[in-house]
C-alpha positions as semicolon CSV with decimal commas, in nm:
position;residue;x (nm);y (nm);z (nm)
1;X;7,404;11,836;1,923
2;X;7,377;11,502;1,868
3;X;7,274;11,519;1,512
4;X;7,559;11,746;1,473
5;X;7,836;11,525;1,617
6;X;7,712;11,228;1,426
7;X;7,742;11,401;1,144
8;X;8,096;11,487;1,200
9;X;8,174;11,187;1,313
10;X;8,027;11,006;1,015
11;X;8,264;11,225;0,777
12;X;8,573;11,139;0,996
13;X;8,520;10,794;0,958
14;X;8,438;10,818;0,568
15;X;8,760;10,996;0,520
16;X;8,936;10,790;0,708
17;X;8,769;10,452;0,541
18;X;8,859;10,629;0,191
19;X;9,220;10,724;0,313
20;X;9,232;10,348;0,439
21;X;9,082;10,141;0,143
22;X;9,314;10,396;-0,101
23;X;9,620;10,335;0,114
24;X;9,538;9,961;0,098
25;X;9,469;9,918;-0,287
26;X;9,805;10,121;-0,331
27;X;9,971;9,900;-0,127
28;X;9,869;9,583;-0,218
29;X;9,903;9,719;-0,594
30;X;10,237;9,817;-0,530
31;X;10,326;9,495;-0,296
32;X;10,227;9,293;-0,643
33;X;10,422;9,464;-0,861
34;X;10,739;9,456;-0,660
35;X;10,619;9,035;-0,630
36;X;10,603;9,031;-1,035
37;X;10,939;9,270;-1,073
38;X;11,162;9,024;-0,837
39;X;10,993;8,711;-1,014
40;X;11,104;8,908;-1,370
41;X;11,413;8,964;-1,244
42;X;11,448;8,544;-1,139
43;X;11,341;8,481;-1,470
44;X;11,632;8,666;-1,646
45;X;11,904;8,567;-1,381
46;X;11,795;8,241;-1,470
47;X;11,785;8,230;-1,795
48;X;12,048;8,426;-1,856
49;X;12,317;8,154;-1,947
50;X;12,082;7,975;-2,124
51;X;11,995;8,250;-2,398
52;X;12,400;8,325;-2,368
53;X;12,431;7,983;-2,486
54;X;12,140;7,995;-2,753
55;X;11,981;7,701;-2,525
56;X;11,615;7,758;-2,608
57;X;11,480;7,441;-2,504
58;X;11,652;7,533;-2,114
59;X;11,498;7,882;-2,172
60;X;11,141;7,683;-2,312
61;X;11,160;7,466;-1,961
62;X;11,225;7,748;-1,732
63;X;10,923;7,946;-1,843
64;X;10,770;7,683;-1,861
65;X;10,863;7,569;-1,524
66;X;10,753;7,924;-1,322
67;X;10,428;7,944;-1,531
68;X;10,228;7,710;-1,322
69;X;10,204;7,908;-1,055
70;X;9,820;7,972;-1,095
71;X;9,840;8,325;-1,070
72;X;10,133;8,372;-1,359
73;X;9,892;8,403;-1,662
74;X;10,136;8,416;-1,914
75;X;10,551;8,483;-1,927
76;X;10,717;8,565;-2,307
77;X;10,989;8,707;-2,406
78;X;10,997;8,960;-2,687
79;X;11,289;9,088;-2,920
80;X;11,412;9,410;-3,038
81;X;11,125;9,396;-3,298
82;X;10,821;9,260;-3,090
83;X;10,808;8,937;-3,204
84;X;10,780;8,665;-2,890
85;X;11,035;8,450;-2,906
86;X;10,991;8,286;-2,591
87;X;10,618;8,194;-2,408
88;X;10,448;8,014;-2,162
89;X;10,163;7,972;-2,442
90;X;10,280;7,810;-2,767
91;X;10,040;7,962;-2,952
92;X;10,198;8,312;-2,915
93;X;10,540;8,194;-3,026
94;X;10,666;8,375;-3,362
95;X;10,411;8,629;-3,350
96;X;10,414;9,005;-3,377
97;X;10,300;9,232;-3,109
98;X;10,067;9,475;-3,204
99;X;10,219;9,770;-3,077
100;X;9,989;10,017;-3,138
101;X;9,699;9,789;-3,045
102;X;9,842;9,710;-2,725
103;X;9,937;10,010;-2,552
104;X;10,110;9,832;-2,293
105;X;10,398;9,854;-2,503
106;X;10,565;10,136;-2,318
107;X;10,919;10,049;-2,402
108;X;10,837;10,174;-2,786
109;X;10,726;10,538;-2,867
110;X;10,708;10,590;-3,271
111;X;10,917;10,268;-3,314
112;X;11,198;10,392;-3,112
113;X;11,292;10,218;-2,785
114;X;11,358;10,409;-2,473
115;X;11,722;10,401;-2,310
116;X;11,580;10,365;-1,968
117;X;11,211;10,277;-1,777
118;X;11,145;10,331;-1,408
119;X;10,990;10,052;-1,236
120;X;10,661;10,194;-1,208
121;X;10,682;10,254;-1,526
122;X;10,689;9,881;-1,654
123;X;10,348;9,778;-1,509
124;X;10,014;9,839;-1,682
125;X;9,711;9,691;-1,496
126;X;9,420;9,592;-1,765
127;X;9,107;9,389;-1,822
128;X;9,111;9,188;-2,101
129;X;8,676;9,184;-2,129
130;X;8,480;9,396;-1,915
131;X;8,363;9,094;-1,654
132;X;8,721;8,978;-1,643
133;X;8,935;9,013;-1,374
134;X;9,183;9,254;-1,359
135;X;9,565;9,156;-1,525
136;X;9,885;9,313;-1,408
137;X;10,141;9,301;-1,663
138;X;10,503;9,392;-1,593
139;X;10,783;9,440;-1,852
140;X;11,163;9,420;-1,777
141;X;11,400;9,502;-2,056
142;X;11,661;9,267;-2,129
143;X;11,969;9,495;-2,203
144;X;12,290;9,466;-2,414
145;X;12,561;9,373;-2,180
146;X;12,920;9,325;-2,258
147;X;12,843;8,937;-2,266
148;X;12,603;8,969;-2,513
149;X;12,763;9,167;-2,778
150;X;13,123;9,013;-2,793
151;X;13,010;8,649;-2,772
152;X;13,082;8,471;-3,110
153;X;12,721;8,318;-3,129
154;X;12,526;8,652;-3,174
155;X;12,534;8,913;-3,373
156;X;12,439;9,197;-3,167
157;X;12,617;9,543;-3,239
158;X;12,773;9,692;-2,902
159;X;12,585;10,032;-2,974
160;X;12,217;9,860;-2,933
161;X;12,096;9,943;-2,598
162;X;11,781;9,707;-2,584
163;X;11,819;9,326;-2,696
164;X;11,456;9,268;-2,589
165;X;11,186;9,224;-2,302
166;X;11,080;9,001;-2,036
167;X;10,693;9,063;-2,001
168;X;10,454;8,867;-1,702
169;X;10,074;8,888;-1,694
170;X;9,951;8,782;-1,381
171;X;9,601;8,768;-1,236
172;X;9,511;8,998;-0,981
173;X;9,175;8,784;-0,891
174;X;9,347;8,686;-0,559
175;X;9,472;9,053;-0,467
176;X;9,101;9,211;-0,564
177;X;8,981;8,954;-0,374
178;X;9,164;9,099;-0,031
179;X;9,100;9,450;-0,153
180;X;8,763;9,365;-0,135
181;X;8,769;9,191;0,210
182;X;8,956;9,477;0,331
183;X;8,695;9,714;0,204
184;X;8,416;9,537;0,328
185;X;8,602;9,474;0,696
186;X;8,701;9,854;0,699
187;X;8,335;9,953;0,624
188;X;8,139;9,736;0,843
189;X;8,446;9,879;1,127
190;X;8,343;10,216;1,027
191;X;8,007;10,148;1,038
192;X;7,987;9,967;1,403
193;X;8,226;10,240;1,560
194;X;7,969;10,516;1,438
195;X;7,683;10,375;1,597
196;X;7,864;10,309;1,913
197;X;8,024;10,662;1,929
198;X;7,673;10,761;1,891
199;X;7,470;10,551;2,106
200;X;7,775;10,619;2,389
201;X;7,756;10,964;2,323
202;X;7,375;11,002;2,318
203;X;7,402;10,811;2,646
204;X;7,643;11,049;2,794
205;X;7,486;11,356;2,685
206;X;7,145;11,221;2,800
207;X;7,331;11,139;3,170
208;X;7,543;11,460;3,166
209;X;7,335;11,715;3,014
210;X;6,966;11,596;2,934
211;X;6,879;11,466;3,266
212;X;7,059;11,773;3,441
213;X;6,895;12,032;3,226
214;X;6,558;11,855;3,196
215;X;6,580;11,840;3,588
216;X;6,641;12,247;3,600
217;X;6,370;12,273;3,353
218;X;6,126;12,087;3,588
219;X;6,257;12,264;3,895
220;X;6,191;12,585;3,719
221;X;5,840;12,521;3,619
222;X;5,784;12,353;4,050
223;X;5,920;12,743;4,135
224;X;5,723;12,894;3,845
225;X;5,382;12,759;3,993
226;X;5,448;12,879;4,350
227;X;5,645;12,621;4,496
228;X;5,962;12,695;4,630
229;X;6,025;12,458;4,842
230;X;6,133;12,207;4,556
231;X;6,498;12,138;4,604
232;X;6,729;11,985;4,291
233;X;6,875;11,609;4,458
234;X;7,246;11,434;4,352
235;X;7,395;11,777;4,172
236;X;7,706;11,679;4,018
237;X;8,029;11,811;4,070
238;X;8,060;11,960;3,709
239;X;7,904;12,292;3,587
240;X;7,555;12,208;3,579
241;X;7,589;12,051;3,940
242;X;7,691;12,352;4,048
243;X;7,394;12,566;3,856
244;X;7,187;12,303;4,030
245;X;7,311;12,407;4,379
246;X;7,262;12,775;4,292
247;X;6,920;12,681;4,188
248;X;6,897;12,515;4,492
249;X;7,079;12,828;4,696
250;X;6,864;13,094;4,492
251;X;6,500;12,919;4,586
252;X;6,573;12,862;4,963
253;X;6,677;13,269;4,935
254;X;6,338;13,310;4,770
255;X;6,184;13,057;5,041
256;X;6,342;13,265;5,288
257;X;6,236;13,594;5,164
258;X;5,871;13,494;5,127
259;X;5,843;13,352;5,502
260;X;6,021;13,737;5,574
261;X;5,798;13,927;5,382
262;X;5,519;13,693;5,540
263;X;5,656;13,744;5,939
264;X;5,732;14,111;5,870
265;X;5,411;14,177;5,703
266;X;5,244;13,949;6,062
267;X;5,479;14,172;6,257
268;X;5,397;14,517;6,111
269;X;4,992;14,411;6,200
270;X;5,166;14,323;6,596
271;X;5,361;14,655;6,596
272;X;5,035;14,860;6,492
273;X;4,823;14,610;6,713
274;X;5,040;14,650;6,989
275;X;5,117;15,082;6,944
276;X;4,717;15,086;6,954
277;X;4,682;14,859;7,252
278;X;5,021;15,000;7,405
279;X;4,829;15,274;7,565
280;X;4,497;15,054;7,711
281;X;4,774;14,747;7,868
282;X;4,975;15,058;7,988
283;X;4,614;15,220;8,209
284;X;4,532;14,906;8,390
285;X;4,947;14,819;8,451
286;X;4,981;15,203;8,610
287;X;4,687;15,104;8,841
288;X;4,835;14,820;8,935
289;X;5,171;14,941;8,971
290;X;4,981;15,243;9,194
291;X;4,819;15,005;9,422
292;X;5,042;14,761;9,495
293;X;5,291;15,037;9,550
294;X;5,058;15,203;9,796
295;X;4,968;14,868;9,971
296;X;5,387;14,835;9,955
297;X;5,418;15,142;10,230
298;X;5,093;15,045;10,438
299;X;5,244;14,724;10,490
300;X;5,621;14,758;10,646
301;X;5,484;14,546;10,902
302;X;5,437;14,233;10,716
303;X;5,793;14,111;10,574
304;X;5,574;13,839;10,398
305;X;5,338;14,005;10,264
306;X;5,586;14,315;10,143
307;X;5,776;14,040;9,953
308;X;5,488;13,904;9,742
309;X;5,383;14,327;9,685
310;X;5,721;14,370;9,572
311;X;5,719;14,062;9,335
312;X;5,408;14,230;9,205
313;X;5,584;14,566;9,160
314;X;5,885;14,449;8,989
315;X;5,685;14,199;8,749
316;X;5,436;14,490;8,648
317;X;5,712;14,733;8,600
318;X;5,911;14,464;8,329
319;X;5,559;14,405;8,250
320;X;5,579;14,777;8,102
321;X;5,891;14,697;7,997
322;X;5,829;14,412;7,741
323;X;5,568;14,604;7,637
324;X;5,844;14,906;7,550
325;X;6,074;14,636;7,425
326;X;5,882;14,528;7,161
327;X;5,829;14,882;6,995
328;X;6,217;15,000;7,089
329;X;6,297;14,666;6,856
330;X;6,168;14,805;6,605
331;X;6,298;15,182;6,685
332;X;6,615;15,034;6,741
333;X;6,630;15,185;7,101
334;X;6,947;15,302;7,254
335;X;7,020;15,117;7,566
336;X;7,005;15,346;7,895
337;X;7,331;15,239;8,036
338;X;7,465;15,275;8,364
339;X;7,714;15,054;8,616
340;X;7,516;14,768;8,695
341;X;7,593;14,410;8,859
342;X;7,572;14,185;8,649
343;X;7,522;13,886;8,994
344;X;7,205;14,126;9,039
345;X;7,089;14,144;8,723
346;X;7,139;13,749;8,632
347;X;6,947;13,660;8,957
348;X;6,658;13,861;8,835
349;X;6,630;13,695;8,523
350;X;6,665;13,391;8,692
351;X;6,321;13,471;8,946
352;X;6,110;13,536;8,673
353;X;6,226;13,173;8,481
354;X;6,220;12,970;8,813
355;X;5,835;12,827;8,839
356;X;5,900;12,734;8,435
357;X;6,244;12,534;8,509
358;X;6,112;12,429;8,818
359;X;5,770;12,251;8,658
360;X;6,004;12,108;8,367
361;X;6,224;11,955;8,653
362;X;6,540;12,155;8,506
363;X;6,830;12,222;8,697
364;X;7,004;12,539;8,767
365;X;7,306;12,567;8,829
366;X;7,432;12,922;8,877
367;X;7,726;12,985;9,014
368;X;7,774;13,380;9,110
369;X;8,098;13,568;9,123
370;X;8,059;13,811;9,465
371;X;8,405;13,956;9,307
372;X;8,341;14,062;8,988
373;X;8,319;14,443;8,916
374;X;7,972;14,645;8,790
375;X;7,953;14,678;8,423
376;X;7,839;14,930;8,224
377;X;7,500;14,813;8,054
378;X;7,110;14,863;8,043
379;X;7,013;14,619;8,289
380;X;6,691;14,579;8,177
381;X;6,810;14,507;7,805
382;X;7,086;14,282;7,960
383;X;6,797;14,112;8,188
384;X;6,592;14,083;7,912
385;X;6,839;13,890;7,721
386;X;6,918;13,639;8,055
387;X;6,524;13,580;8,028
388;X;6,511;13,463;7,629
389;X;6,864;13,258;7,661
390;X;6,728;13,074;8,006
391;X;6,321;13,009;7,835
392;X;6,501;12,920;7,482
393;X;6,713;12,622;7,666
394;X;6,422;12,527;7,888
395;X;6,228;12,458;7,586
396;X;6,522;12,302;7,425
397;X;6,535;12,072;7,761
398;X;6,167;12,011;7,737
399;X;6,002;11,802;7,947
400;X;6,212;11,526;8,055
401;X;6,450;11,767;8,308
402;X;6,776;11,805;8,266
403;X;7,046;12,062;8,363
404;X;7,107;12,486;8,250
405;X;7,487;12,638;8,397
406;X;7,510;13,015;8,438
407;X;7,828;13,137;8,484
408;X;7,951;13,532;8,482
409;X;8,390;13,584;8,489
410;X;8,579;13,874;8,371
411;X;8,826;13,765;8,123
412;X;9,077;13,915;7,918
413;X;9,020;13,876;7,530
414;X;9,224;13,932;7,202
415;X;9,051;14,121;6,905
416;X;9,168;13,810;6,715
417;X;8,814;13,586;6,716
418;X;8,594;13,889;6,880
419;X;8,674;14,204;6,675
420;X;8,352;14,250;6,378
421;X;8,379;14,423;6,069
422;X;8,094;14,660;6,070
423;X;8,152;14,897;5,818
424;X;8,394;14,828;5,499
425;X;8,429;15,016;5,174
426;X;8,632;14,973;4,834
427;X;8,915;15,266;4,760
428;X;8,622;15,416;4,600
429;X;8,412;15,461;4,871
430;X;8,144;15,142;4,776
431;X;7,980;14,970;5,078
432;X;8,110;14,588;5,093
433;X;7,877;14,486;5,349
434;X;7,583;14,277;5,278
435;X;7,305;14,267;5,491
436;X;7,101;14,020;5,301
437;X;7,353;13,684;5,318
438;X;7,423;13,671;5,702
439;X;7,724;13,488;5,868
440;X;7,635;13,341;6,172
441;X;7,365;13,597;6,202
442;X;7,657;13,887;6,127
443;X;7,612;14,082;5,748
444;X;7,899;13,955;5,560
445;X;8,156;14,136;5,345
446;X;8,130;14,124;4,991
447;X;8,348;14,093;4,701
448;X;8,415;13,989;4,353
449;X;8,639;13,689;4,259
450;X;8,799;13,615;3,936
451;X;8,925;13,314;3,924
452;X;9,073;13,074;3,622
453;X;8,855;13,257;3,408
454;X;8,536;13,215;3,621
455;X;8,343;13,508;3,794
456;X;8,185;13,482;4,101
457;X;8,096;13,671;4,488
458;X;8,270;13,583;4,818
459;X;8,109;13,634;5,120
460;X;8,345;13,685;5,373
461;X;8,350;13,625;5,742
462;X;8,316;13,980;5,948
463;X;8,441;13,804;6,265
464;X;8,805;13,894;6,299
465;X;8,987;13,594;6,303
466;X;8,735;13,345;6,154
467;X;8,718;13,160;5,867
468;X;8,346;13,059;5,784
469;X;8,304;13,212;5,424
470;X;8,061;13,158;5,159
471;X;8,179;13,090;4,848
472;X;8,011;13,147;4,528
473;X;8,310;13,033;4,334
474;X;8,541;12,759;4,299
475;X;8,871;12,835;4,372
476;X;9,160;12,641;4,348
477;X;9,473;12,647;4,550
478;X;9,772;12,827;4,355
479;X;9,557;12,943;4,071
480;X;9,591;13,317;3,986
481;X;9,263;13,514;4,097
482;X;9,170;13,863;4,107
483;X;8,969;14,028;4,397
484;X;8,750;14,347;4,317
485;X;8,465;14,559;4,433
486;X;8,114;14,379;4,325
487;X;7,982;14,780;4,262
488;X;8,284;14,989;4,058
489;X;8,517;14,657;3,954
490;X;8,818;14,821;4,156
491;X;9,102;14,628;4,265
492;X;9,101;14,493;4,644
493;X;9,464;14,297;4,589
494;X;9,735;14,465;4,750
495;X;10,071;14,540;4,533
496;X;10,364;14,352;4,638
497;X;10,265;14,172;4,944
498;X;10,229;13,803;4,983
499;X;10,079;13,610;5,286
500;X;10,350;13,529;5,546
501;X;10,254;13,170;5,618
502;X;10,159;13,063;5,269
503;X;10,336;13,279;5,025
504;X;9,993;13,373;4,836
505;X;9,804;13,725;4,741
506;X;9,681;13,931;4,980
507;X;9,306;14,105;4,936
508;X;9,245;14,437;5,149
509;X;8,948;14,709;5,241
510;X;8,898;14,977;5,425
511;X;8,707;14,936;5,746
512;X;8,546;15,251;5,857
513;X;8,711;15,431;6,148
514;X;8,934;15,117;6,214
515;X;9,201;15,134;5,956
516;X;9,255;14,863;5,690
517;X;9,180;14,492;5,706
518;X;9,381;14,231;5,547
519;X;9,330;13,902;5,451
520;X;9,523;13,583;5,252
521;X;9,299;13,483;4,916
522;X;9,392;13,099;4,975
523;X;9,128;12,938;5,081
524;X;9,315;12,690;5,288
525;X;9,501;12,961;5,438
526;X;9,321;13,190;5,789
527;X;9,624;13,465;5,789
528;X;9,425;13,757;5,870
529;X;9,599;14,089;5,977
530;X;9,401;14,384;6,089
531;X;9,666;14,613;6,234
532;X;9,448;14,894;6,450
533;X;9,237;14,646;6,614
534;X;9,586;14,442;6,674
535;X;9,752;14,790;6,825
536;X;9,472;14,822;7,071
537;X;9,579;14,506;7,215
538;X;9,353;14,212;7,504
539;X;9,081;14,387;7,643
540;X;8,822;14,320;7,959
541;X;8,515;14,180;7,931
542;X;8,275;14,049;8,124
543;X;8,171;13,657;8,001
544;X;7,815;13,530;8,038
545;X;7,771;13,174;7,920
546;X;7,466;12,993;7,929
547;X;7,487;12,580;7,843
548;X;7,216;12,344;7,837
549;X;7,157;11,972;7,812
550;X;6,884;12,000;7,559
551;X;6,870;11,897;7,227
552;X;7,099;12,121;7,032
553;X;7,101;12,278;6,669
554;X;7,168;12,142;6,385
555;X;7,497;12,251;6,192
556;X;7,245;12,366;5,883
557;X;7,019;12,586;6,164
558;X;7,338;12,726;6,377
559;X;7,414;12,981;6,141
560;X;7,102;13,133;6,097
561;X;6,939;13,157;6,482
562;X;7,032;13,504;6,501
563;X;6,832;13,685;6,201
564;X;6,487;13,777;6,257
565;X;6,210;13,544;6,213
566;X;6,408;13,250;6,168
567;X;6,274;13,003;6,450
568;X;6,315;12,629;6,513
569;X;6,004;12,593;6,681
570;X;5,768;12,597;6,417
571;X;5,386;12,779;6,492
572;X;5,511;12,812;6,906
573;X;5,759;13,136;6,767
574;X;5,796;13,407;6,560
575;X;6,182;13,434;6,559
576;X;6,215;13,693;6,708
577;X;6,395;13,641;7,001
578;X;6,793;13,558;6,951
579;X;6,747;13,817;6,677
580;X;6,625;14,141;6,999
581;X;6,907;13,943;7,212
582;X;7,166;13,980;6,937
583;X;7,060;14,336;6,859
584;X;7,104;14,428;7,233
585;X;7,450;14,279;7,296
586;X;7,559;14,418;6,937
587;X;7,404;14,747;7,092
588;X;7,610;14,712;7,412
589;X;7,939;14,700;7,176
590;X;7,972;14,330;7,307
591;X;7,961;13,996;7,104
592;X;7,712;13,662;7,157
593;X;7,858;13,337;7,068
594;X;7,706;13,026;7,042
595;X;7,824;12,606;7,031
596;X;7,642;12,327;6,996
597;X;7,619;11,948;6,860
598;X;7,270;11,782;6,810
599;X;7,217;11,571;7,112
600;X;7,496;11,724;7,341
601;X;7,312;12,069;7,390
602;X;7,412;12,422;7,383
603;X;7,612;12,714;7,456
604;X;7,591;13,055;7,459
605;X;7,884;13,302;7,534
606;X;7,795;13,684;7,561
607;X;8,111;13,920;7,613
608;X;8,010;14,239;7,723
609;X;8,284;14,522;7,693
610;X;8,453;14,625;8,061
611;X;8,492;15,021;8,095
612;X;8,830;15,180;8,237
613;X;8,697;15,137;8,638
614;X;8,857;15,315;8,991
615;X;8,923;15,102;9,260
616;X;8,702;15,219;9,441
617;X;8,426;15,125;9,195
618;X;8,517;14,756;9,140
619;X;8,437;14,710;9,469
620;X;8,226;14,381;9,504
621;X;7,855;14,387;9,622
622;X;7,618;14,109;9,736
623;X;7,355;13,923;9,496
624;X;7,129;14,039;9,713
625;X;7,200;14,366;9,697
């Protein structure tokens, strides 16, 4: 390319140094001539009275007088029959011009003088010897005027036209001379702003395109030989920057999907492991759960010991549990539900944590609602989920103490933040829900953007309300864009309607069983409309937030706690756990939130759906049951 531009660039210049120099040489030609036409025309003002007068000696001096300018080579004056009558040189006095020997004779053709000659005309530009310098001659014809033919001291008829000529040689040494210097000045220009437009360019495409592309050529080659881990640094804004962050995007997906392969491959081995073993942990847990049960009824006598029997009983029954857990994750179990209190069922959870938070010197603070009505869930799911929330912040807390808040409170929501799109199709039936580029551990929605000519996928936010998309294209604010199905290419823009707050198109889909969602295509803009979630109004839930004054997660990390076998904790998890606990609240129809700041510690929010309850069934019961 650069070979290619410096070539053009070389034949720009050379036109434009040969347009130049010929624009030049015309000009100074022509600025010479016009300086030896005005000095002709002096020459016969002047000595106009004088040859009226038949003063030759005043005509002799004037010549005479304007031939030492050193570049005036020669003035003479010639009659009606070529012989100079008048000259600078007295040697050329009296004699005949040669007329077909010197073809600068233009004001004869076969002995017969013209009427009229146009200025160009009347120069000739010779050399009289090859190594000379060039001559520029210029004749003026010296007319018949009225002066001339009725004055008593000539005898010129009134019907001659041409009395004679005025002819100047001058040297053009001088004016070659600046030709030349303008030549060699325009060349050596033309020559020093080639090599910078090339060394600038070369440097420019080097910066802007060599290193970019020689950078995506190495990265290719690290990803080639097995390492995916390499990661493109200081992508630029333009459009290899942003192939660089795709690279960039494409191997951490790659990264990502090896590590998944690798944990589901690991957990496939634990789900056969533990379906094999399943049966032996279940014998020994049944005799347990026998004995202890049958020491449980000997022993009504003993309130101590019948607490520490029934610790044993309830621990080996979750015991069973966790070990059902683990296969229903990946059956996707149904949860069991039925009314449950949710004081009881967070004060369980909180028994089986309370040796751990106790021996990392961790506050609890949980402060139960006596008033709050049952809700309908699997309480061992829901208990199960406590468990993992209260162990993940203990670790976050680790060992230096610090402080976990439970809190349960029924509160009255709007679909607007809470509602998720679950299922959405084009108008021609195409699923727009991607599984594989999560949202805050939630499978996106889909589509195609055309933008200013560019082509690219949106992944948008399924959370009703929010506005944490992925773009995979640039778009600009009040550019026209287009927004289709990724599958079939049909339209998603709706006809005729413009986003009340910013004026802008408005995209919209079908979402399965809950009418159609729409949504502004400005990126700046969060108008969002999805009219039968709207219609069914605030609803009850029951709120369950957990906060912690651990360490936090990072902004990069929040997103992605919830899929499986993502983990911050390195070889001491599997990353598994947020991903069961948001399976079993997505299960429940409810929604699990989470807030945090590195260094300021964590939140999580689980809303769990109320159902339509008598009276006489929110009817509040003790913790202790």
């Amino acid at each position: 390319m650069i070979i290619a531009v410096g070539a053009i660039t070389v034949f720009i210049f050379g036109a434009f140094a040969y347009l130049s120099i010929s624009a030049q040489t015309d000009a100074s030609m022509a600025q010479a001539g016009m300086h030896a036409n005005q000095l002709s025309e002096a020459i016969k003002n002047s000595t106009f009275t004088s040859m009226l007068e038949n003063k030759r000696e005043e005509v002799h001096a004037i010549i005479k007088t304007v031939s030492h300018d050193s570049s005036i080579t020669e003035i003479r004056i010639l009659n009606k029959d070529g012989v100079v009558t008048f000259s600078s040189r007295s040697d050329s006095i009296g004699k005949m011009v040669d007329k077909h020997a010197e073809s600068c004779y233009a004001c004869h053709t076969a002995n017969a003088p013209l009427q009229r000659l146009p200025i160009d005309e009347r120069m000739r530009v010779y050399r009289i010897s090859p190594d000379s310098s060039r001559t520029l001659a210029v004749i003026n014809p010296i007319y018949n005027e009225p002066s001339c033919y009725r004055a008593a001291c000539h005898a010129h008829t009134r019907d001659q036209t041409v009395l004679g000529v005025l002819d100047i040689k001058m040297d053009l040494r001088d004016v070659d001379r600046q030709i030349s210097d303008s030549k060699f000045r325009l060349i050596v220009f033309a020559a020093i702003a080639i090599l910078a437009l090339s060394v600038s360019l070369a440097y420019f495409v080097r910066k802007w395109i060599g290193k970019p592309v020689s950078e995506l050529v190495k990265a290719t080659k690290q990803v080639s030989s097995g390492n995916l881990d390499y990661n493109i640094e200081n992508a630029g804004k333009d459009e290899l920057g942003m192939l660089a962050r795709s690279f960039n995007k494409m191997t951490k997906s790659l990264a990502d999907a090896k590590q998944q392969l690798f944990q589901a491959d690991k957990m496939a081995s634990l789900g056969r492991l533990a379906a094999g073993v399943a049966h032996e942990i279940n014998n020994p847990l049944t005799g347990v759960l026998t004995y202890s049960s049958f020491l449980l009824k000997r022993t009504k006598d003993n309130p101590e010991l019948q607490e520490n029997l029934e610790v044993i009983v309830r621990e080996t029954i979750r015991s069973r549990e966790i070990v059902k857990g683990l296969l229903d994750f990946s059956r996707q179990s149904v949860p069991k539900k039925h009314n449950a209190d949710i004081n009881r069922v967070l004060k369980s959870a909180i028994e089986v944590v309370a040796s751990q938070l106790l021996l990392k010197r961790i506050e609890l603070d949980a402060r139960f609602d006596l008033s709050l009505p049952e809700v309908t869930v699997d309480a061992n799911q829901i208990q199960q989920v406590i468990i993992n929330l209260l162990v993940n912040a203990a670790d976050a807390i680790g060992e230096g103490g610090g402080r976990i808040a439970v809190v349960p409170s029924l509160i009255s929501l709007s679909p607007h933040g809470l509602a998720q799109i679950k299922a959405a199709v084009c108008p021609n039936g195409h699923d727009l829900m991607d599984s594989e580029l999560r949202i805050y551990g939630l499978p996106s929605v889909k589509v195609k953007v055309v933008s200013n000519g560019n082509v690219g996928l949106v992944n948008l936010d399924p959370v009703y309300g929010k506005h944490r998309h992925e773009y995979g294209i640039g778009i600009e604010k009040g550019r026209e864009l287009r927004v289709s199905c990724p599958q079939c290419n049909s339209s998603l823009m709706e006809t005729n309607v413009n986003c009340p707050k910013c004026g802008s198109p408005v995209c919209c889909f079908e979402v399965l069983s809950h009418g159609m969602f729409e949504a502004c295509t400005n990126p700046e803009c969060v108008w969002q409309r999805w009219q039968a979630v709207d219609q069914a109004g605030h609803r009850d839930y029951m709120e369950v937030t957990i906060s912690d004054s651990g360490q936090g997660i990072s902004r990069e990390d929040l997103s992605r706690i919830f899929e499986p076998f993502f983990t911050t904790k390195g070889q001491h998890g599997n990353g598994l756990g947020l991903a069961i606990t948001w399976g079993i609240i997505d299960n429940h129809g409810g929604t699990i939130n989470v807030e945090s700041e590195p260094g300021k510690g964590t939140r999580f929010v689980i809303h769990l759906p109320m159902q339509i309850q008598s009276e006489t069934e929110q009817t509040p019961r003790s913790v202790a049951g």
